[in-house]
N, C-alpha and C positions, 0 to 999 in steps of 0.2 A: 207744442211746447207747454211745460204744466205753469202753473198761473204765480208757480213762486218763485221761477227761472225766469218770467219775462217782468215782473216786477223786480227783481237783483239787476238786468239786467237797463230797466228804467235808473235806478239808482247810481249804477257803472257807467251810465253815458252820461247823469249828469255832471260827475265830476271830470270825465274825458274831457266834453264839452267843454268844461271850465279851464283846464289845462292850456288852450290855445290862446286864450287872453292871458294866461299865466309865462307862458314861453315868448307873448309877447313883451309883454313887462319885464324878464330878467334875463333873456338873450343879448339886448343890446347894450344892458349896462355891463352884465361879467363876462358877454362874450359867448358864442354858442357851444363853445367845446366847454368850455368852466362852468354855467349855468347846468349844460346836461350830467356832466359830471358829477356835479354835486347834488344834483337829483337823484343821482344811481348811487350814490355814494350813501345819503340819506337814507334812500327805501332800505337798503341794505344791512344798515344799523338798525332801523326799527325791525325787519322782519328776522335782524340776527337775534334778537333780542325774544320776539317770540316764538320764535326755534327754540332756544333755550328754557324758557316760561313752559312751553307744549311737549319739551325733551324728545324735539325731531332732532335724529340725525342729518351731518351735510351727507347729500350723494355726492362724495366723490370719488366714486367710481366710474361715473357716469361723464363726467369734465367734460369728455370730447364732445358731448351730445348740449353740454348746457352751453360750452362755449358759443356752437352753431346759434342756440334756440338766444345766448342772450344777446347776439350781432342783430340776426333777424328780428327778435320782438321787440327791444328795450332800445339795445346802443345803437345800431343803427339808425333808425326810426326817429327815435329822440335828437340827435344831433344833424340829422337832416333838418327835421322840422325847426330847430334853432337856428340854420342858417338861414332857412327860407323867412322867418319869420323879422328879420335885420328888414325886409322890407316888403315881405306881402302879410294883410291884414290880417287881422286873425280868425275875420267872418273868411275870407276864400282859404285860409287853412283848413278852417274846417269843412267845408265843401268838398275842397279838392282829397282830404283824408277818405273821404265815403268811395272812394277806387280802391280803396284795400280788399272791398267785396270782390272787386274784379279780378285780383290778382289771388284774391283766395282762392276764385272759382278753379284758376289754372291750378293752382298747385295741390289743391285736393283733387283734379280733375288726373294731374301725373300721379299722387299717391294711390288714387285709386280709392279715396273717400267721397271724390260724386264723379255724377255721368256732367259733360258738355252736351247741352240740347243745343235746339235751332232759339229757341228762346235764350237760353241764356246767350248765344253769340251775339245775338242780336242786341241783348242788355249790354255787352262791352262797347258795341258800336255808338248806341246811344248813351252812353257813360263818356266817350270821349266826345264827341257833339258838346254833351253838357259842360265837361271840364272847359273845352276849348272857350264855350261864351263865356264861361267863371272870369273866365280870364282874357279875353279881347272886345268882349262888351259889357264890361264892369261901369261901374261908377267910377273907378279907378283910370289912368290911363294907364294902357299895357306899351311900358316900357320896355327895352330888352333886360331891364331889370330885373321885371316884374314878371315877364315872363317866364325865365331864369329859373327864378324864385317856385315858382309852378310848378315847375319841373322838378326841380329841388320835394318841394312837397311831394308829390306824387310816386317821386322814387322811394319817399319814405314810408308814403302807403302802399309802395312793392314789397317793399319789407317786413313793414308788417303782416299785412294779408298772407302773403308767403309764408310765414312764419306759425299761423294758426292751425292746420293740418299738421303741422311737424309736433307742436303741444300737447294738438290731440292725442297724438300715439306716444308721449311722453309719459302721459297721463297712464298710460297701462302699466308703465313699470315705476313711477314715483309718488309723492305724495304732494297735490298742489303746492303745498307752502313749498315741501323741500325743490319744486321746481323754479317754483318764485322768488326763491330765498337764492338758488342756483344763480339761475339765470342775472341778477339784478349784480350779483359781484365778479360774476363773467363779464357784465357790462362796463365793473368800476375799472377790472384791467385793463380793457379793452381801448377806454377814453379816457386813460390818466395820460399819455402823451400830451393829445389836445390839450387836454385841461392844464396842465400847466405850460402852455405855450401863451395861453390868455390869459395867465397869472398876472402876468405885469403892469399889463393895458387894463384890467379888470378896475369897476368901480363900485366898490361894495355899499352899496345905500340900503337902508334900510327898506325899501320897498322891491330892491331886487332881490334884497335876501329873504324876505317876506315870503313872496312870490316860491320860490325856489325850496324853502321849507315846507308849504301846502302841495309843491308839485312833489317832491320827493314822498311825503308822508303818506298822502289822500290818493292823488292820482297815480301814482306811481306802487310804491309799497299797499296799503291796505287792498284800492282798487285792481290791481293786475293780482292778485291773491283770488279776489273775487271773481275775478276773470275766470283763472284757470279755474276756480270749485266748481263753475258753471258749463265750462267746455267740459269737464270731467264726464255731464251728465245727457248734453246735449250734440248734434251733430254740427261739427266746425261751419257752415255755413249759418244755420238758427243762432250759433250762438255772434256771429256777425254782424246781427242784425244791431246790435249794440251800436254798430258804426252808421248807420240810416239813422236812429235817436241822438248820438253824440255829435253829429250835424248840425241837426237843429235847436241841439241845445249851444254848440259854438257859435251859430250866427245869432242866435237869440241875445246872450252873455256881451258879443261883440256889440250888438246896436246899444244894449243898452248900458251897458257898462263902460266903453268906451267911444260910443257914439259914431260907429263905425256907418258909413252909409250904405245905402242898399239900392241897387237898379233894379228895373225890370228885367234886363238881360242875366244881371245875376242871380234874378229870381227864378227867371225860364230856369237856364243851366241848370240851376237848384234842381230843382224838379224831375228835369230829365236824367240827373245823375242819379237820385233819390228812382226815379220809373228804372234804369238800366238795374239798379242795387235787386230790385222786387224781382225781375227777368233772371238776374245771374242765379237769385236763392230760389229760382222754381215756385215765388210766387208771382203766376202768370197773370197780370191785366190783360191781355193779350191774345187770350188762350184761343177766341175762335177766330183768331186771323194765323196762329201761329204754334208750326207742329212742334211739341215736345218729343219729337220721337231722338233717340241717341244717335250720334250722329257716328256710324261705325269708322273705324281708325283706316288710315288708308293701308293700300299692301305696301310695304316695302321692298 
């Protein structure tokens, strides 16, 4: 990877990272369908704006392919992580987020942009190990609440992860922004239901709307912009890596910003999610215990 894709890439995780203390902040006061909403609502006005400024065309022509990419990358993802976040912290959000690597691996594994080794299967298994203590030997108690919640997260980093390989080949027929710019009011259609469903109940404070205008603006609009300029140039797994760094910059942000506490057990997990993520992307620790050879498809 050249040295000015993993420093953009330094820079994208740290505001990822910062996103999960932010989704914890204004999920629970405007509600997790209204908060995401008006994140995707947000990025969308800033990035229509420099559409306009850069004289990109919308693709729309394209709709059916942006509506897919903006369920998988943006709406979906987003409005999961806002329900889980009503009651899991935002250090194991971000933990449990780094299984997007895992779900990438399958789905560029079916597009046909990587091989599945014995390595990487291996990194899935100890990716769920890791998840499982995140979340049953926390500092926390694992409630069925909180388990729930994990779950919840997790599906969101199906989503996402899923969703990266489909970008990639995006990327051949569009122009980052205009996918970005796509995708982000694909997402507004998609969650104006919810969102005004948590219209009413909503409590608009200033620290929730705070919150909600740096996720819209930063995390959302500039950074998922920066995203795709960088899968443009890199292969959908390296540019993943971004989710190994946006980890540790969420539990980082979480201790110390919100004084989030920290076990041992959620530190193992940590680790072993962070070792499965290296295994999945073919960077093997491993390598003289463990064959990288392709694992051929079975006969049907």
């Amino acid at each position: 990877m050249q040295r000015k894709y993993f420093f953009q890439l330094v820079l994208l995780s740290s505001l990822w990272g910062a996103s999960f203390i932010l989704t914890r902040i204004a999920a629970p006061q405007l509600g997790p369908n209204l908060s995401s909403g008006l994140r995707m609502a947000l990025a969308t006005v800033v990035l229509a704006v420099i559409m306009r400024a850069l004289k990109h065309p919308w693709p729309f022509t394209h709709w059916k392919e942006l509506l897919l990419l903006g369920f998988l990358g943006v709406a979906g993802p987003h409005v999961l992580y806002s329900w889980a976040a009503l009651t899991l912290p935002a250090g194991y959000a971000a933990l449990l987020s780094v299984t997007a690597v895992l779900f990438g691996a399958f789905a560029s594994a079916l597009l046909k942009e990587e091989t599945l080794t014995r390595g990487k299967l291996a990194g899935c298994f100890v990716g769920l190990v890791g998840a499982a203590l995140v979340v049953r030997l926390g500092p926390v108690e694992p409630t069925p609440a909180l388990i729930f919640s994990a779950l919840v997260a997790m599906l969101a980093a199906a989503l996402s992860g899923t969703a990266t390989p489909f970008i990639k080949r995006a990327t051949t027929r569009m122009q980052p922004l205009s996918i970005t710019a796509g995708m982000h009011a694909a997402a507004v259609l998609l969650m104006l239901p919810g969102a005004l469903y948590d219209l009413p109940q909503a409590h608009f404070s200033l620290q929730a709307l705070g919150a909600v205008f740096v996720l819209g603006v930063a995390t959302s609009g500039f950074a998922y912009w920066l995203f795709i300029r960088i899968i443009q140039h890199i292969p959908p797994m390296a540019s993943m890596s971004a989710n190994f760094l946006s980890t540790g910059f969420g539990v980082f942000w979480a201790v110390v910003l919100l004084g989030e506490p920290v076990g041992l057990a959620m530190a193992f997990g940590g680790v072993l999610i962070l070792l499965a993520c290296l295994l999945v992307s073919n960077h093997n620790p491993l390598r003289r215990w463990l064959s990288n050879e392709v694992i051929p498809p079975q006969a049907s």
